[in-house]
N, C-alpha and C positions, 0 to 999 in steps of 0.2 A: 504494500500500500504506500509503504514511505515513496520508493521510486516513483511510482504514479502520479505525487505529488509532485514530486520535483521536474517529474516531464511539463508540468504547469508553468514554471519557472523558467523555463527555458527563454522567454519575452522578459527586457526589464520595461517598465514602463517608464519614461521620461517624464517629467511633472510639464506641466504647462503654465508659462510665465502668467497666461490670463488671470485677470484678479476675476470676473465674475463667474469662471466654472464650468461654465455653458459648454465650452470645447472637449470632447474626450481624447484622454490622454492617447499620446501617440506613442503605437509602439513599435521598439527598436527590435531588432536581433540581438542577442545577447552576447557579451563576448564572450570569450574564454575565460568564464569565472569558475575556472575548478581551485579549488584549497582558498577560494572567501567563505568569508560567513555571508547571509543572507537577511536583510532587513526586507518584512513584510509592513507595507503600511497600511491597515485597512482603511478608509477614508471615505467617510461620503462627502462627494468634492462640491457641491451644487447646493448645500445645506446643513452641515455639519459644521459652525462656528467654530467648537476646536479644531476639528481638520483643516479647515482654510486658514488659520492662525498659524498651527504648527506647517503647514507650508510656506507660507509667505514671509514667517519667524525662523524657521530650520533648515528643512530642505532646500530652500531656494541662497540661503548665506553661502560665501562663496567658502569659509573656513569648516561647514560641515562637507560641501560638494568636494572636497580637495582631500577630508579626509575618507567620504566613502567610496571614492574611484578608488585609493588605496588595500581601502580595505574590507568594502564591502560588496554585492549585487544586491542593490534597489528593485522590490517590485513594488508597486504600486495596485492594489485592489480594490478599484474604487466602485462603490457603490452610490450612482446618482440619482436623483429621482426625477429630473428633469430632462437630463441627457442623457440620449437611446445611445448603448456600445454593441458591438457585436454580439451574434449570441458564442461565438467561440470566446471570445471575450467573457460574458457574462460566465461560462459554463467554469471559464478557469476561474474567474473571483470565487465563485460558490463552493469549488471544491477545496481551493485554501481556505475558505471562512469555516468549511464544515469543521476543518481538523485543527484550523489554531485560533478558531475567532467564533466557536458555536453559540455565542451567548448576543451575537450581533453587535459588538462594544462597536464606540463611534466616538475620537482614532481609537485603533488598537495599533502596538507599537510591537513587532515580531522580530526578536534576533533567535536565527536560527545558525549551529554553528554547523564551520566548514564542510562536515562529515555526514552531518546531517541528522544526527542521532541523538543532538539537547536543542533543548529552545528554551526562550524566558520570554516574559510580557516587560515589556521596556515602559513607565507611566512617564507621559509626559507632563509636566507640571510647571509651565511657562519659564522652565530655565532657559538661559541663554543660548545662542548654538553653541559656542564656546564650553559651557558647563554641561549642556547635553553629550557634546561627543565626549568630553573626559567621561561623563557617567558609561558611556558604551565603549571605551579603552576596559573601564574596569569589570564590567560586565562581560566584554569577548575574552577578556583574562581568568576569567572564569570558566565559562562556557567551553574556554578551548583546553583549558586547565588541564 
């Protein structure tokens, strides 16, 4: 089932600079992200207050982007209510939500590590990008532990 899962993965999705949401995110080929860890974000991008915050607060600062090209693959699972996505698209959100997000939280914040075999729920709590990614150095030092 794990593998299954991560054939999901295989897309990062790219956030989109737009403030209003409307656009579905675009998505990339993934590169050769073998031995990173894995941040899922779940997000409803169209009406989720904190998920538009922690986007346009985190993901989008140039000193978190610099550290997760390093050291992480970003997906993106965004759940909108206003903006229609593919249904291959939808089918991948739903089957990452079943197994790391079944309670439907909105963000939910997913460090998965390299191997694939730990995860944790990462809260985000309006830290800085700055303070958030030191929280996820000490969190993948664990996870990879």
């Amino acid at each position: 089932m794990i593998s299954l899962v991560f054939v999901f993965l295989i897309n990062i999705f790219t956030l989109s600079s737009q403030d209003s949401g409307t656009s579905p995110e675009k998505v990339q080929p993934a590169l050769a992200a073998e031995n990173k860890n894995r941040f899922i974000v779940f997000s409803g991008s169209d009406w989720c207050k904190g998920c538009i915050q922690f986007r346009k607060k985190v993901l989008s600062d140039p000193s978190f982007e610099s550290f997760a090209r390093e050291n992480l693959e970003i997906v993106v699972a965004d759940f909108p209510q206003r903006t229609k996505l593919s249904k291959d698209i939808v089918a991948q959100n739903e089957a990452l939500a079943e197994k790391y997000n079944p309670k439907g939280v909105f963000p939910n914040l997913v460090l998965i590590s390299a191997d694939g075999n730990h995860f944790e729920i990462v809260k985000y709590n309006n830290q800085t990008p700055q303070e958030f990614v030191s929280e996820l150095k000490t969190r993948l030092q664990h996870l990879n532990g």
